[in-house]
C-alpha positions as CSV (number, residue, x, y, z in Angstrom):
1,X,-103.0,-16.6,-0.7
2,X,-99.8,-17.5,1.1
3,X,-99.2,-16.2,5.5
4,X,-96.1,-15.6,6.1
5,X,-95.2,-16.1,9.6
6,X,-91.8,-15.1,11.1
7,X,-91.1,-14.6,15.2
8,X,-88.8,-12.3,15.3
9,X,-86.6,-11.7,18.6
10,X,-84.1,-8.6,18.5
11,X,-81.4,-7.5,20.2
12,X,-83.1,-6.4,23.5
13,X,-81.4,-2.5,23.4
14,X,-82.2,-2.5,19.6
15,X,-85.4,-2.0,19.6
16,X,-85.8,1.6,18.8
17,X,-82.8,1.5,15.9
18,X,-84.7,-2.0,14.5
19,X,-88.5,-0.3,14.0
20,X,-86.8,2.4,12.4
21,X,-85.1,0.3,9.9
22,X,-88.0,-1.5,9.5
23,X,-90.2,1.3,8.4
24,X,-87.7,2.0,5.4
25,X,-87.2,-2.4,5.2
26,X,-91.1,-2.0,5.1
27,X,-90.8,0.0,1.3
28,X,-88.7,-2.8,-0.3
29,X,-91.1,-5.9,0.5
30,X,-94.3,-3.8,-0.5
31,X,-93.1,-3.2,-3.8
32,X,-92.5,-6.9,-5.0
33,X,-94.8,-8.1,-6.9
34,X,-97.0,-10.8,-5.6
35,X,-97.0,-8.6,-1.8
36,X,-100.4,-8.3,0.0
37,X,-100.2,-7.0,3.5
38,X,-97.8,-6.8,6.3
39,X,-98.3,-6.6,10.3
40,X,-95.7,-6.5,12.1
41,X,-96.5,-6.9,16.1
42,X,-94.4,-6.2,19.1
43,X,-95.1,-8.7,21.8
44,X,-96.3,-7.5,25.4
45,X,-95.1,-9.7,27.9
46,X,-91.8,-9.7,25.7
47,X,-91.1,-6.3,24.3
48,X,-88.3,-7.4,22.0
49,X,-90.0,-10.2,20.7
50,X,-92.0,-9.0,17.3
51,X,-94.4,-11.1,14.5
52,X,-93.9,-10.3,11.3
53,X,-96.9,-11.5,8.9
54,X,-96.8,-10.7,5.8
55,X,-99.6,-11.8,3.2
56,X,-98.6,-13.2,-0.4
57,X,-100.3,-14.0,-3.7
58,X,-98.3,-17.5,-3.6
59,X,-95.3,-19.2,-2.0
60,X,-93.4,-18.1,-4.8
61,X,-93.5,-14.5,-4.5
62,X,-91.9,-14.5,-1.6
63,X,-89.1,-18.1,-1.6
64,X,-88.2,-16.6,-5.3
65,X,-89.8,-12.8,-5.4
66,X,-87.9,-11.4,-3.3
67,X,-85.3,-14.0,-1.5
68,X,-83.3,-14.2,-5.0
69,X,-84.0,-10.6,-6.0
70,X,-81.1,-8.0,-5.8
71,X,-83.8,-6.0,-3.3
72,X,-83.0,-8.9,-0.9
73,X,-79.5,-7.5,0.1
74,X,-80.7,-4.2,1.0
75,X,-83.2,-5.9,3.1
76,X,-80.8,-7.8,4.8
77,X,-78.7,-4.9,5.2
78,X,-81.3,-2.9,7.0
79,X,-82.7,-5.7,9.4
80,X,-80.5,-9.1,9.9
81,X,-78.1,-8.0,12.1
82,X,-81.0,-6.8,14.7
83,X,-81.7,-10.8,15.2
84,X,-80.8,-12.9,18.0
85,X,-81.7,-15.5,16.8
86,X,-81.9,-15.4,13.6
87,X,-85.5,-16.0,12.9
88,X,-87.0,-19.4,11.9
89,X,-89.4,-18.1,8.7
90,X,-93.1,-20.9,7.8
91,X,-95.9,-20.6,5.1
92,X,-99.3,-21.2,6.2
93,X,-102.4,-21.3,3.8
94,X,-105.8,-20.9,4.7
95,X,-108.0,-23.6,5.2
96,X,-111.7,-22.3,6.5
C-alpha cells in the first residue's frame, strides 16, 4: 500500500467554499480503482493549512489512475484554484 501525502495550504477566506468542494472532490478519488482511504485534516495552529492522505493499492493508481484519467479535470476544477501554493504532492510506503 502506497500514503499519499499532500500539505495543502488554501486561500485563507476560502476555507468554507474549499471543504465544500472537497466533499463532492471527495466522490471522484473514491471511485478510482486502486483508492483505499482518505483523511483529510485541518491544521490547528494554522486553520487554512489542511493534510490530505490518501491510502492507495500502489503508486500507480494514483501517478496514472487518476492523474491521466478524464475524472482528473473535474477534480481540478473543483479544488486547484483554492491553493496558494500549489501543493507539493510525495508517496511514502510502509516500512514497520
Amino acid at each position: 500500500m502506497i500514503l499519499e501525502v499532500a500539505i495543502l495550504t488554501v486561500i485563507p477566506d476560502k476555507t468554507n467554499e474549499f471543504e465544500s468542494s472537497f466533499l463532492e472532490a471527495k466522490q471522484i478519488i473514491s471511485s478510482m480503482h486502486g483508492f483505499k482511504n482518505l483523511q483529510l485534516q485541518q491544521c490547528l495552529e494554522i486553520p487554512y493549512q489542511y493534510i490530505l492522505l490518501v491510502e492507495w493499492e500502489n503508486l500507480e493508481d494514483h501517478t496514472i489512475g487518476i492523474r491521466q484519467s478524464e475524472h482528473y479535470q473535474e477534480w481540478k476544477n473543483l479544488l486547484h484554484h483554492f491553493y496558494n501554493p500549489f501543493p507539493k504532492v510525495e508517496h511514502y510506503k510502509k516500512i514497520c
